[in-house]
N, C-alpha and C positions, 0 to 999 in steps of 0.2 A: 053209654059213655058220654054223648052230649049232655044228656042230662046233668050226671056226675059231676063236668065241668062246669052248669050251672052259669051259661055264658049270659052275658048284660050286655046292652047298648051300645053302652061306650066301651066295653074292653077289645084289648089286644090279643087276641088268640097266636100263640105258633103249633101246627102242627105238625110231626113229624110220621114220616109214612105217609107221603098223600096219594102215595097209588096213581088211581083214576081221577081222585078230583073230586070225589063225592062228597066227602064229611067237608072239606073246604067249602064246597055250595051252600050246604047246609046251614054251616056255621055263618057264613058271609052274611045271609038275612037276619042273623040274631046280634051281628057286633060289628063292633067298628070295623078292624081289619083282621083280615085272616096270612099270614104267612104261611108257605106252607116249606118242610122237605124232605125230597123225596133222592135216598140214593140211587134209583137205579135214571141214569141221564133220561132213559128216553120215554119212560112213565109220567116224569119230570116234565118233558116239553108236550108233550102231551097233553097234560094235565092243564098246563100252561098254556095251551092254545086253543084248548077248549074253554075253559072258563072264562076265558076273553072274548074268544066267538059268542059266546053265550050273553056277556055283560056284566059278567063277575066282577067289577072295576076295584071291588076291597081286596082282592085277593091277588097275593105274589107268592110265585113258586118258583123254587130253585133247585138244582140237581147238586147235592152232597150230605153227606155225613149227618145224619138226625140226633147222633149222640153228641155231637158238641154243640146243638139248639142253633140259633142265629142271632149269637154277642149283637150283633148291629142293630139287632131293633128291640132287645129287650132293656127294661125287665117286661114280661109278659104277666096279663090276669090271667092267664090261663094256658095249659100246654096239653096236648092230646097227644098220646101216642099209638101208634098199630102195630106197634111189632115189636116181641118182647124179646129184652136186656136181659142176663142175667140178676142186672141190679140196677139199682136206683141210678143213673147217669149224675153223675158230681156237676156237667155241665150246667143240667137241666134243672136241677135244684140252685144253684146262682143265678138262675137267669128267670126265676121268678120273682114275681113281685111280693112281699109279706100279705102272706094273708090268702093268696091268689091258690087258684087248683091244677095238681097234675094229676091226670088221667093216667095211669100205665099199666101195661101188663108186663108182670117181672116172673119170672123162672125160667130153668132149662130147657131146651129146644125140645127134649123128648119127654122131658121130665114134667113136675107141677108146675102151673103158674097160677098166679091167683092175679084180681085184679084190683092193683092200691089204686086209692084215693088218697095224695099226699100234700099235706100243707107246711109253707114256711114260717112260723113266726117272725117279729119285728126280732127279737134275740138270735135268729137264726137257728132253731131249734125243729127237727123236721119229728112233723109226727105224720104218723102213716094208718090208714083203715083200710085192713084187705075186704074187699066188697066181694069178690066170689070167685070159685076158681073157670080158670079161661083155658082157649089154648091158640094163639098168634105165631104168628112165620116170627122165627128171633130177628131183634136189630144186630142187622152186618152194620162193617164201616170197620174204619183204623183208630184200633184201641192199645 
């Protein structure tokens, strides 16, 4: 999935689903800043107090809702996700940058899911390449 994302230097990653904290780490040495979130609170501070301990200094995590991204610091190059939607989040496609990569796993919780690589044109035109089938804990939250 990092791959996928194809992170750079200077970009702005959000991800959502940060769990533990892991792909956040990872991601932090490839780019400028990592946001991350995570709905369950206490994964959240967790996550958050680890990476600090550790000197994670590009990464911010916060506890809600991963299907409406984080309006306040986008538009993002890049959005990672862990936990699959039944569908493309409408959020998470505004709150890209043109041109920039979402990582996602989309299907039913029991059902297929495969995992898109989706891009926004400058027209706002989303094209999507299912890269292979997966299987992720679904994104909960208030839809």
């Amino acid at each position: 999935m990092t791959e996928l994302l194809d992170p750079q230097p200077g970009d702005v990653i959000l991800e959502v689903g940060t769990g533990s904290g892991y792909q956040a780490a990872v991601l932090s040495g490839l780019v400028k800043q990592v946001y991350g979130v995570e709905i369950v609170e206490e994964l959240a501070t967790g996550a958050a107090e680890v990476l600090e301990r550790l000197g994670y200094d590009n990464v911010t995590v916060k506890a809600g809702d991963g299907y409406l991204g984080w309006p306040e610091h986008a538009p993002f190059d890049g959005i990672i996700v862990t936990a699959a939607p039944d569908e493309i989040p409408p959020p998470l496609l505004e709150q890209l940058k043109p041109d920039g990569r979402l990582v996602i796993p989309v299907g039913a919780e029991h059902g297929y899911q495969e995992l898109l690589l989706v891009t926004v044109n400058e027209a706002g035109e989303v094209q999507q390449k299912s890269m292979l089938p997966v299987r992720f804990v679904p994104l909960t939250g208030d839809r």
